[in-house]
Structure formats: structure tokens, C-alpha cells
C-alpha positions as CSV (number, residue, x, y, z in Angstrom):
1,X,4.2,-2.7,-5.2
2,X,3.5,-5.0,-2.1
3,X,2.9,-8.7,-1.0
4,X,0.1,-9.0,1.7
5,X,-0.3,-12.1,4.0
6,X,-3.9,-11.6,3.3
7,X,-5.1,-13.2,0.5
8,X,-8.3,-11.3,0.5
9,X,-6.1,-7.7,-0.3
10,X,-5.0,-7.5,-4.1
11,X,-2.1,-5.9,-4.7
12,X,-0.2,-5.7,-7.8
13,X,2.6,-8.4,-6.9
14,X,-0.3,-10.5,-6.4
15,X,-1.7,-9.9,-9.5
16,X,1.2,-10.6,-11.4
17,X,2.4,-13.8,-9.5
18,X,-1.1,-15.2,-10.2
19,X,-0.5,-14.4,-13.9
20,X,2.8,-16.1,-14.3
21,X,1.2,-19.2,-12.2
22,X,-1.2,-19.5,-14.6
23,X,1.1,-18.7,-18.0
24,X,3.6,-21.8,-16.8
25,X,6.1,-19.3,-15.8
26,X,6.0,-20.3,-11.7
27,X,5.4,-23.9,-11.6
28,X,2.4,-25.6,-9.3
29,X,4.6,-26.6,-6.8
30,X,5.6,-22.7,-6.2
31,X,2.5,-21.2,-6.7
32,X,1.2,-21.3,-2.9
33,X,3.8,-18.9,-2.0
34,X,6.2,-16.4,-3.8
35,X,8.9,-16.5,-1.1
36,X,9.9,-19.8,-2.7
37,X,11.2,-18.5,-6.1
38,X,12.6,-15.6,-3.7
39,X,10.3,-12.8,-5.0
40,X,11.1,-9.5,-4.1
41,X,11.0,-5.8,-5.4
42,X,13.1,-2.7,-5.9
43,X,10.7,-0.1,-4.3
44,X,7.4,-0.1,-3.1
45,X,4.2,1.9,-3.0
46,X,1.6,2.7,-0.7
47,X,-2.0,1.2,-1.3
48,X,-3.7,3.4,-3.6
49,X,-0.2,5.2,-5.1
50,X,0.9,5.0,-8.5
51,X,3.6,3.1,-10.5
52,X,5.3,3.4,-14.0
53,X,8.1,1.0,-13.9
54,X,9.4,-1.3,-10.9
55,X,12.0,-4.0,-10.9
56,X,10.7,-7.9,-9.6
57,X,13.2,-10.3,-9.6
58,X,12.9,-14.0,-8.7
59,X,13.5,-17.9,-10.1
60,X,11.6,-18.1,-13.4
61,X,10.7,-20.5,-15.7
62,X,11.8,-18.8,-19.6
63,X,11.1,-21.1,-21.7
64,X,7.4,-22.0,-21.4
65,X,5.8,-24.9,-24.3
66,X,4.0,-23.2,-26.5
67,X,4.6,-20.2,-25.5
68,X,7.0,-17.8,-27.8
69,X,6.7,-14.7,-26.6
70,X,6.5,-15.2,-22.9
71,X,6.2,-10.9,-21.8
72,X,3.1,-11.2,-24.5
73,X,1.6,-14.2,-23.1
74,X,2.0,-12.6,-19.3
75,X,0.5,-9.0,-20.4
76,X,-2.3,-11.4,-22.0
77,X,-3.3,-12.7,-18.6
78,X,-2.5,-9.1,-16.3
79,X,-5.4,-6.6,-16.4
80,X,-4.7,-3.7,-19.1
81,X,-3.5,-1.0,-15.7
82,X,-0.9,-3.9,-14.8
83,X,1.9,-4.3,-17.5
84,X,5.0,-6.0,-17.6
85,X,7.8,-4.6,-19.8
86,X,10.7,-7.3,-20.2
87,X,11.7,-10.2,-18.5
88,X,15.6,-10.1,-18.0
89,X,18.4,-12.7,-17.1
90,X,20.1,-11.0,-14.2
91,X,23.4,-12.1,-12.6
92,X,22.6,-14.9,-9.8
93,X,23.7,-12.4,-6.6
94,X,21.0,-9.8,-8.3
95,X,18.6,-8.6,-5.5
96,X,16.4,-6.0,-6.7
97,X,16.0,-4.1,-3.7
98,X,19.4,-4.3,-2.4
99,X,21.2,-3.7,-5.9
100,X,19.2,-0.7,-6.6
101,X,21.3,2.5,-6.3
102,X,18.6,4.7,-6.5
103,X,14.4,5.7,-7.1
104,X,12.7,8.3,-8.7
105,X,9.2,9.3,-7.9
106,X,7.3,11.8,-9.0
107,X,4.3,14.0,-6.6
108,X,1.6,16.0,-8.9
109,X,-0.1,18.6,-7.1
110,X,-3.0,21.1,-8.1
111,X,-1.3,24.7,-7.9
112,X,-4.1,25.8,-5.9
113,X,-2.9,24.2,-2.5
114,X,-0.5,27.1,-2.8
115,X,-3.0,29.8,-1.9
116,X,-2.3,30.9,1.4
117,X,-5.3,29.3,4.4
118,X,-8.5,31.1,4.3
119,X,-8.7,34.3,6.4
120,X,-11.2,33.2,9.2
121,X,-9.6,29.5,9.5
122,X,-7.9,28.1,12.2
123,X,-4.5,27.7,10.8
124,X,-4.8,31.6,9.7
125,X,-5.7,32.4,13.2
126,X,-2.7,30.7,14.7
127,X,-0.7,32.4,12.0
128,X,-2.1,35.8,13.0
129,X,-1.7,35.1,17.0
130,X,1.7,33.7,16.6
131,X,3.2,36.8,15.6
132,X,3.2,35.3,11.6
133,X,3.9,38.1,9.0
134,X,0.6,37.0,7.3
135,X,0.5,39.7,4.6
136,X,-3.6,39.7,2.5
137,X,-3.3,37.4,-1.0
138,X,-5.0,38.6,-3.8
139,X,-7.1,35.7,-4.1
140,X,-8.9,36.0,-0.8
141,X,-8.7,39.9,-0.7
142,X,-11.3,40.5,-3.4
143,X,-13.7,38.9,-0.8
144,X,-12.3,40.2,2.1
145,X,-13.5,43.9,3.4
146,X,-11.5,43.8,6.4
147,X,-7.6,42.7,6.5
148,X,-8.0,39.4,8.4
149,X,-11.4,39.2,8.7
150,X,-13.4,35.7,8.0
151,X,-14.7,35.1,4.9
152,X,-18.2,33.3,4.2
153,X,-17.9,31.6,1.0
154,X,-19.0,27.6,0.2
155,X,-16.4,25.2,-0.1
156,X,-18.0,24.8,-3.9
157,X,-17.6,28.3,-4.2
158,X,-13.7,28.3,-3.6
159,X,-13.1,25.2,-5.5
160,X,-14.0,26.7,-8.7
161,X,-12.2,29.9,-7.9
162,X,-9.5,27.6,-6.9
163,X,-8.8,26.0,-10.6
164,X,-8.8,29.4,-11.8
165,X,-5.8,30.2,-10.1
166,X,-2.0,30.2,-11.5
167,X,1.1,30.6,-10.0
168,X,3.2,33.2,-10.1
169,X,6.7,33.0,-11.3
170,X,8.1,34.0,-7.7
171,X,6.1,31.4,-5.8
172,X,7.3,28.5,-8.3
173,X,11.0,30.1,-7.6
174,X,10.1,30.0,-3.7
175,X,8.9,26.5,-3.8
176,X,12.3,25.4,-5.9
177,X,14.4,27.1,-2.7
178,X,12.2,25.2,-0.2
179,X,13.0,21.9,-2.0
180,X,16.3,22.6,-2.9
181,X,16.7,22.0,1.5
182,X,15.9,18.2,1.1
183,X,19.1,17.2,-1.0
184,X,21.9,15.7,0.1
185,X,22.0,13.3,3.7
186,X,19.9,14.3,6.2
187,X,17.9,12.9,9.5
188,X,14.1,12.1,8.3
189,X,12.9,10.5,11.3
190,X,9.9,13.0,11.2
191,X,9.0,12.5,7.5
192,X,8.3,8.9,8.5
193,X,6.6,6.5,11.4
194,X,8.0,4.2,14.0
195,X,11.3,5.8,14.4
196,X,13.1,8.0,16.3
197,X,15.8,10.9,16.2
198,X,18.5,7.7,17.1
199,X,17.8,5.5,14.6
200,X,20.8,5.6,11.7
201,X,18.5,4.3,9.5
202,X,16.6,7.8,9.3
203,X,19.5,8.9,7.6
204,X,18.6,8.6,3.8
205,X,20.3,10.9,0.7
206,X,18.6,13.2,-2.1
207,X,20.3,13.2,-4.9
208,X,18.1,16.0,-6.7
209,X,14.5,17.6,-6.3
210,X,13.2,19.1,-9.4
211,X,10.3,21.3,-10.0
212,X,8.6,21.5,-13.4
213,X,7.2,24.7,-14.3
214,X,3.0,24.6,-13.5
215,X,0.9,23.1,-16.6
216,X,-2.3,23.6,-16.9
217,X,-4.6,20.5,-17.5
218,X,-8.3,21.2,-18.3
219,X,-9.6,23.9,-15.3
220,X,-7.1,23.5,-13.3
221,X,-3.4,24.0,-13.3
222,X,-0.9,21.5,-11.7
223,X,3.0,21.3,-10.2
224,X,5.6,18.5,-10.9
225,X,7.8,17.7,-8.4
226,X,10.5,14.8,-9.3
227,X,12.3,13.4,-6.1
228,X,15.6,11.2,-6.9
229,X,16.7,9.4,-3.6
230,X,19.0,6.2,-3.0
231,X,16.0,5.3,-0.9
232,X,12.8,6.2,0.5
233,X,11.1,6.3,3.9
234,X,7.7,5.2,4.9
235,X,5.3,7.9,4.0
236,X,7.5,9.8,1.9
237,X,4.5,12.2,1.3
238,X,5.3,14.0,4.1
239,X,8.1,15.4,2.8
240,X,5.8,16.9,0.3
241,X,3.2,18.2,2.8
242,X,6.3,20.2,4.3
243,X,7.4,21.6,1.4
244,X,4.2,22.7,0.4
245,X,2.6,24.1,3.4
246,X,5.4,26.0,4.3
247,X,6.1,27.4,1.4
248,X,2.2,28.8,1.3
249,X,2.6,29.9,4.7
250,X,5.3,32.1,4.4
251,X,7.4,30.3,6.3
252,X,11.0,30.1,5.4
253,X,13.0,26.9,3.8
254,X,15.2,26.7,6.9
255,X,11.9,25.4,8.7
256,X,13.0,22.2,6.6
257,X,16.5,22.0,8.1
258,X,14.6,22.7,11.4
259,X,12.5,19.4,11.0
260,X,15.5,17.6,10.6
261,X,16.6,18.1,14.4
262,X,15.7,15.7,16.8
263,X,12.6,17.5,18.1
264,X,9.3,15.4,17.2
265,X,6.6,17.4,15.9
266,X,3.3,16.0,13.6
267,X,3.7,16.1,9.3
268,X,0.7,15.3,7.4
269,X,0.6,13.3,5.1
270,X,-0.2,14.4,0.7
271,X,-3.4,12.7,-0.3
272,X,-1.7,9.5,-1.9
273,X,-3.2,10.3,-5.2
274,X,-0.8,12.7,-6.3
275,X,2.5,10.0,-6.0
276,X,3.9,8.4,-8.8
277,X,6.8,5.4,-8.7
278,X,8.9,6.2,-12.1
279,X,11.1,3.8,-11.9
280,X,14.2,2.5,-9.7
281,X,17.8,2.9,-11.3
282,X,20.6,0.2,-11.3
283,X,23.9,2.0,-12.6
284,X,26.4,0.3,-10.5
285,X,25.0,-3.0,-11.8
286,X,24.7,-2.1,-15.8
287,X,28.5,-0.7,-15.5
288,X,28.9,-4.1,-14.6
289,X,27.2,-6.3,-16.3
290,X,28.8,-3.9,-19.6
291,X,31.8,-5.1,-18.6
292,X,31.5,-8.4,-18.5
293,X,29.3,-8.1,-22.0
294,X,32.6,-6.6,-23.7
295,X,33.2,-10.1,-24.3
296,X,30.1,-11.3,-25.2
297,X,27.3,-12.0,-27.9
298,X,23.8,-11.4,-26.5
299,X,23.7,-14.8,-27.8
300,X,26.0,-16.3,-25.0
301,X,24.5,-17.8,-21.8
302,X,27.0,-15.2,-19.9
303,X,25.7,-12.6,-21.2
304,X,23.2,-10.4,-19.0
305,X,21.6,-7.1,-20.7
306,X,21.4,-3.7,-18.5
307,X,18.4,-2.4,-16.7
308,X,17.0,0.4,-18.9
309,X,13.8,1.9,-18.6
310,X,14.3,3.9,-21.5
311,X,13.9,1.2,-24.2
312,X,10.4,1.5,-23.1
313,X,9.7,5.0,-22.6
314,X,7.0,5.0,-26.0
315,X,5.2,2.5,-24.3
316,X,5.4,3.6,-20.2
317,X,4.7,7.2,-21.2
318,X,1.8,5.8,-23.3
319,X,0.7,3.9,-20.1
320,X,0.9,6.7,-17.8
321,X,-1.1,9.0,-19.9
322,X,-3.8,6.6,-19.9
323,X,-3.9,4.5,-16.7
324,X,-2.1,7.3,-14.5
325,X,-2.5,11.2,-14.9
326,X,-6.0,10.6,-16.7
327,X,-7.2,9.1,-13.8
328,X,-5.6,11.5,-11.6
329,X,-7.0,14.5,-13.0
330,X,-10.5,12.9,-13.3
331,X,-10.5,11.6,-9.3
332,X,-9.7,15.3,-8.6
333,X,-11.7,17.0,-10.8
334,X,-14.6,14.7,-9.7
335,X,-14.0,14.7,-5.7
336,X,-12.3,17.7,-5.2
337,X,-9.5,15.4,-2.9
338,X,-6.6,17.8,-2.5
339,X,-9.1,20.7,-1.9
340,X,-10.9,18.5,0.8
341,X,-7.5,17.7,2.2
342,X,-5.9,21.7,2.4
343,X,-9.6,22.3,3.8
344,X,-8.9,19.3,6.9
345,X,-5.6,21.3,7.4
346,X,-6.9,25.0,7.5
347,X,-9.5,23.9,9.7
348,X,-7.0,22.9,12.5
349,X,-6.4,25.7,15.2
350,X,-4.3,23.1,17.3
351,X,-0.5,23.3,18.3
352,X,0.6,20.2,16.1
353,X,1.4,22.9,13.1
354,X,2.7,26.3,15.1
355,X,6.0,25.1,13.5
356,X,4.7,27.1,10.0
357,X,5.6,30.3,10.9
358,X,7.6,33.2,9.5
359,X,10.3,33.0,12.0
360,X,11.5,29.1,10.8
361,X,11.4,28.2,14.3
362,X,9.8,25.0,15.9
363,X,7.7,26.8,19.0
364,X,8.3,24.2,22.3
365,X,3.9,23.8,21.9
366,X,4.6,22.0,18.3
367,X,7.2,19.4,20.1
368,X,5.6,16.1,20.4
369,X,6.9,13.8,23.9
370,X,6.7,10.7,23.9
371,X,4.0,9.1,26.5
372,X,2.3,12.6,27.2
373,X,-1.4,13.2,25.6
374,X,-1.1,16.2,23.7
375,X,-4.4,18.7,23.5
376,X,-6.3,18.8,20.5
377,X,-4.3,16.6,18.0
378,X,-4.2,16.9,14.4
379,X,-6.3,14.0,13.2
380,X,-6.0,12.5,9.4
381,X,-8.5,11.2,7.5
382,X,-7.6,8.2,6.0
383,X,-9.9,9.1,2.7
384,X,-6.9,10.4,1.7
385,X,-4.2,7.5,2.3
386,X,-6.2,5.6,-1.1
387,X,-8.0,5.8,-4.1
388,X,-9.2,3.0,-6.4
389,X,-10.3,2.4,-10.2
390,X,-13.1,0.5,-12.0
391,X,-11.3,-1.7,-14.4
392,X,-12.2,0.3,-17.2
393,X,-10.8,3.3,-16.2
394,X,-13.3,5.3,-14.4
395,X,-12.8,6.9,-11.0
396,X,-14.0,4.7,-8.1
397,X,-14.1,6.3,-5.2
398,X,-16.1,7.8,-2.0
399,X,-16.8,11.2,-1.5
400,X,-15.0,12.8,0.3
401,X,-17.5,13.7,3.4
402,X,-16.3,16.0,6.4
403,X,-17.7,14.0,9.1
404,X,-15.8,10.7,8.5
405,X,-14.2,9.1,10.9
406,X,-10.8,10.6,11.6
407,X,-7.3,8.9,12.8
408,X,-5.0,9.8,15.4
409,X,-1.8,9.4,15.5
410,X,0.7,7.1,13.5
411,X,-0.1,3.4,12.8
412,X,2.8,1.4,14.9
413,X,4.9,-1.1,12.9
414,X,8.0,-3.2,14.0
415,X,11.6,-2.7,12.7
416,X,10.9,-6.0,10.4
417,X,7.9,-4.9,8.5
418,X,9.3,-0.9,8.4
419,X,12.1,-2.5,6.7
420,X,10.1,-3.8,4.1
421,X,7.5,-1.3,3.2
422,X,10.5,1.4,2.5
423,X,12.5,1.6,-0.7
């Protein structure tokens, strides 16, 4: 969730401030800007990611004539993918962002991006020449004659062998290890943009990283990664990407800890459409507010109720399953986007990724300097930064064609509007 300058760019803040303009719940006098009923959030998404529950909080107007139930009247007005769940009296210091202790999201990835790059490729090649233990997978060696040797297969072709595949118990185990190197405190200045090695702020905490065991979903089988963090960095998917190509390279989990030195070296990004916002947690603030109910009727004009998802989880879960993973799974099954996005990595043959190796080193060729024009840089596509909807559900999106128009780089952002797109 996001508010943009631009009034031409809907986002869901948007959406909703319109809809309690127009339900009485912002007066007229507010409505040309939310800053002045002090609206703010508890964690944000990037355009095109997912949410199941967020926290807004800002001055409202409860009691609306005519108007009994005011969270029916609102979810009246919202489009069916936008829901509210309660509107809540908070304590007047409440800030949602800043009394947040803590976010979970969730990253849902087809199992197949854990089959090792494509004998022949350029990321395979600079496994090979680097020295890689690179030993042949059983998916690629029933085409393969030779050890090593490229394989001439259509991308169509690999797709649908791709959904066929399942992971093994020892690569779900190996993946769980990897992750298991991203909780606690550490320095995640390169799992972000627009900030350096110095910068205190890179210091964030994981409380937990949990891997659900693969499920499989039509075709195709798919991985559940839950990330618990006080707070999150710009372009979280990064940490993601890490985890997941190193663990199908063969290169060890202390390539994690490596990554968190002050050496700059290049993370792509996850296609945003596998990240999900569950929901941000406020347990230092329901303790308190408990305490001060002890005392108290929910009747009584003191009295301010907890912060619990929970009391809705019929209904989120019921939301997600429709507006969320149905979608999800229908994007992918219809575009192929994660298999066009492990096909834009494979294909690289550059230095920008020598740091996935089997030795869990970062090679002096993968360090990034500041002010010097590196050779051959790993370019994103931005394809994969979005995805949008039709508003009854449908998948609405390009194909994903190999000749688009690539990015370089990071996007540059001052301190004051990094700040605000991280929670």
C-alpha cells in the first residue's frame, strides 16, 4: 500500500481514501489531500505485490447519518479486490508505522526455479569455468548425451517439463539451511537500493523464516516461504532471489553471510508476483491497551480494542483464495513469468553473478565500485517488477517477450522517499 503524488497512478490508499470521501467518513474540506487527517500505513508494497491485511490509521469521522454499519457502507463503495476489515479507535499517540513491532510477508514460488541453469547457458558456463562443482541433474541429463554439453530444447518445451517437476526432500531441507542464514540482525545494504555498507539503517532483524513443504497446485508444484521481520527494506525480493539461486547453484548458505559484508555486488530482484503482505503485528501496543482495558467495558470511551488479524482470518483467507493465489497461479500458468524470469538469469554469462559458486566466496570480478562502468551488466526487465488484474478477476497482463527493453542498474531515490517506501 502507497500514496502517489500523481493523481493519474491508482493505488490502493487511493482507492480507499476516495471511498471514505464519498461514504461521509473524510469530510469535503479533507478530501483534497490525506496528509490532513494524518494518513499513514504500517507496511507497504511494491506496485503490482500482494496484500492480505495492512494497518491505516488517520482522523475519522465514526459516526456517519444514516449510516449504521460504517465498514459495510465503505466495503459497499471499494472494489470487491479492495476490502476493509474493521475500523478501530486507537490510542491518540497510535502511528501505524511507527508502533508496529513487526511484518509478515509471505513469497510463493513455482518449485521449478530450483532446477539447476540449463547446461549450455551462460550462467552454467561461468559455473563450469569458475571452478563450480557443477555435478549433471536428472532433469537435464535425460537430454543431455554429453556431461555439460548444450541442450537444444524450446523454452515451451522446458516449461511443461518444468511443472512436472517436484522437489526432493533434501533440496526443501537445503533451501530451509539457506534461509535459516537471514535471521537475526544483520547488514542488508545489498538486498536493497540507495544505500551503502555505512548506513545504520541497513541494519534490520529476522525474527523467523519458515518454509512450507512444496504443494502442488494444478501442473505445477509451488514453495512457501513466510518472512517475519520488525521491518523491511526496499526490494525485499532480493532476499528471495539469493536464497533461491544459490541454493540451485550449489552454492553454500554462507554465501548469504558473505553478501552481508560491505562488498557491493548486483541481486536480482523475484518477479513481484510471487510477494504477499500478511499482515503487520502490534504486540507491544495490544499488551497495552489490555492493560488499560482491565478496567474497562468495551462500552467506555477509554476503552481501545487490540489489533488482531485473527478475528478475521475466515474472511482474509477467503479473500486471498480468491483475489490472491487464484490469480497468481492463473498469471503464471498463463505467461509463464517466473520461467521467463530464471530464463533472463541463465542467459547472463557476465561477472555481476560469479558470487554463486561452490566455494561461498564473492570473486573481486562480482564487486561492484562505485563511479566505475562495469562490463556487461546484468540488466532487469521491468516486466517483472508488476502485474495487473481486470476487475473481474482475470489475468491482465503483457507477455512476457525477450526483446523488451531492459533496465540497468538501480532506480536512485533520496533518504526521504527510501524512508517511506520501506516497512
Amino acid at each position: 500500500m502507497q500514496i502517489q503524488p500523481d493523481p493519474k497512478l491508482r493505488t490502493i490508499e487511493g482507492v480507499l481514501f476516495n471511498a471514505l470521501v464519498e461514504v461521509g467518513a473524510v469530510s469535503r474540506d479533507n478530501a483534497d489531500d490525506p496528509v490532513k487527517v494524518g494518513l499513514g500505513r504500517a507496511a507497504r508494497t511494491d506496485a503490482g505485490v500482494h496484500a492480505a491485511g495492512n494497518v491505516v490509521s488517520m482522523k475519522l469521522i465514526t459516526a456517519v447519518p444514516g449510516v449504521a454499519d460504517l465498514v459495510a457502507r465503505i466495503n459497499e463503495v471499494l472494489p470487491p479486490e479492495i476490502r476493509l476489515w474493521s475500523i478501530l479507535r486507537a490510542q491518540n499517540a497510535f502511528n501505524a508505522r511507527t508502533t508496529c513491532d513487526s511484518r509478515k510477508y509471505t513469497y510463493f514460488f513455482p518449485s521449478y526455479l530450483m532446477i539447476p541453469p540449463k547446461p549450455g547457458s551462460g550462467l552454467h558456463g561461468n559455473l563450469r569455468q569458475n571452478d563450480s562443482d557443477v555435478p549433471p541433474h536428472a532433469f537435464w541429463a535425460s537430454l543431455s548425451g554429453n556431461e555439460g554439453e548444450s541442450i537444444e530444447t524450446s523454452h515451451e518445451e522446458d516449461l511443461r517439463r518444468k511443472r512436472t517437476y517436484r522437489m526432493p526432500a533434501e533440496q526443501v531441507e537445503a533451501l530451509r539451511a539457506a534461509a535459516r542464514k537471514f535471521e537475526g540482525s544483520h547488514n542488508f545494504h545489498n538486498f536493497t537500493v540507495g544505500r551503502d555498507f555505512r548506513d545504520r539503517s541497513c541494519v534490520r532483524h529476522m525474527i523467523s523464516i519458515k518454509i512450507a513443504d512444496p504443494v502442488v497446485y494444478g501442473d505445477t508444484e509451488w514453495v512457501n516461504v513466510l518472512f517475519h521481520g520488525q521491518s523491511f527494506m526496499l526490494h525485499q525480493r532480493k532476499m528471495m532471489s539469493a536464497l533461491v539461486l544459490a541454493c540451485r547453484t550449489g552454492s553454500p548458505p554462507e554465501i548469504i553471510e558473505e553478501i552481508y559484508g560491505p562488498r557491493m555486488i548486483f541481486v536480482p530482484k523475484m518477479p513481484a508476483l510471487g510477494l504477499l503482505l500478511e499482515y503487520p503485528i502490534f504486540d507491544t501496543y495490544t499488551r497495552k491497551v489490555s492493560s488499560v482495558n482491565e478496567k474497562l467495558q468495551p462500552s467506555d470511551s477509554e476503552y481501545r480494542p487490540p489489533i488482531d488479524f485473527e478475528l478475521h482470518r475466515e474472511a482474509i483467507d477467503e479473500f486471498k483464495q480468491q483475489h490472491i493465489y487464484t490469480r497468481m497461479r492463473a498469471i503464471e500458468g498463463q505467461e509463464g513469468v517466473f520461467d521467463a524470469w530464471i530464463r533472463s538469469i541463465d542467459s547472463y554469462s557476465g561477472n555481476d553473478l560469479l558470487y554463486l559458486n561452490s566455494k561461498g566466496i564473492i570473486p573481486a570480478a562480482a564487486v561492484i565500485k562505485k563511479g566505475e562502468r562495469r562490463p556487461n551488466p546484468f540488466r532487469e526487465k521491468r516486466r517483472f517488477d508488476a502485474t495487473s488484474f481486470t476487475a473481474d478477476g482475470g489475468a491482465e497482463s503483457k507477455p512476457v517477450a525477450e526483446d523488451e527493453e531492459d533496465e540497468e542498474g538501480e532506480e536512485q531515490l533520496d533518504r526521504a522517499k527510501l524512508n517511506d517506501m520501506e516497512g
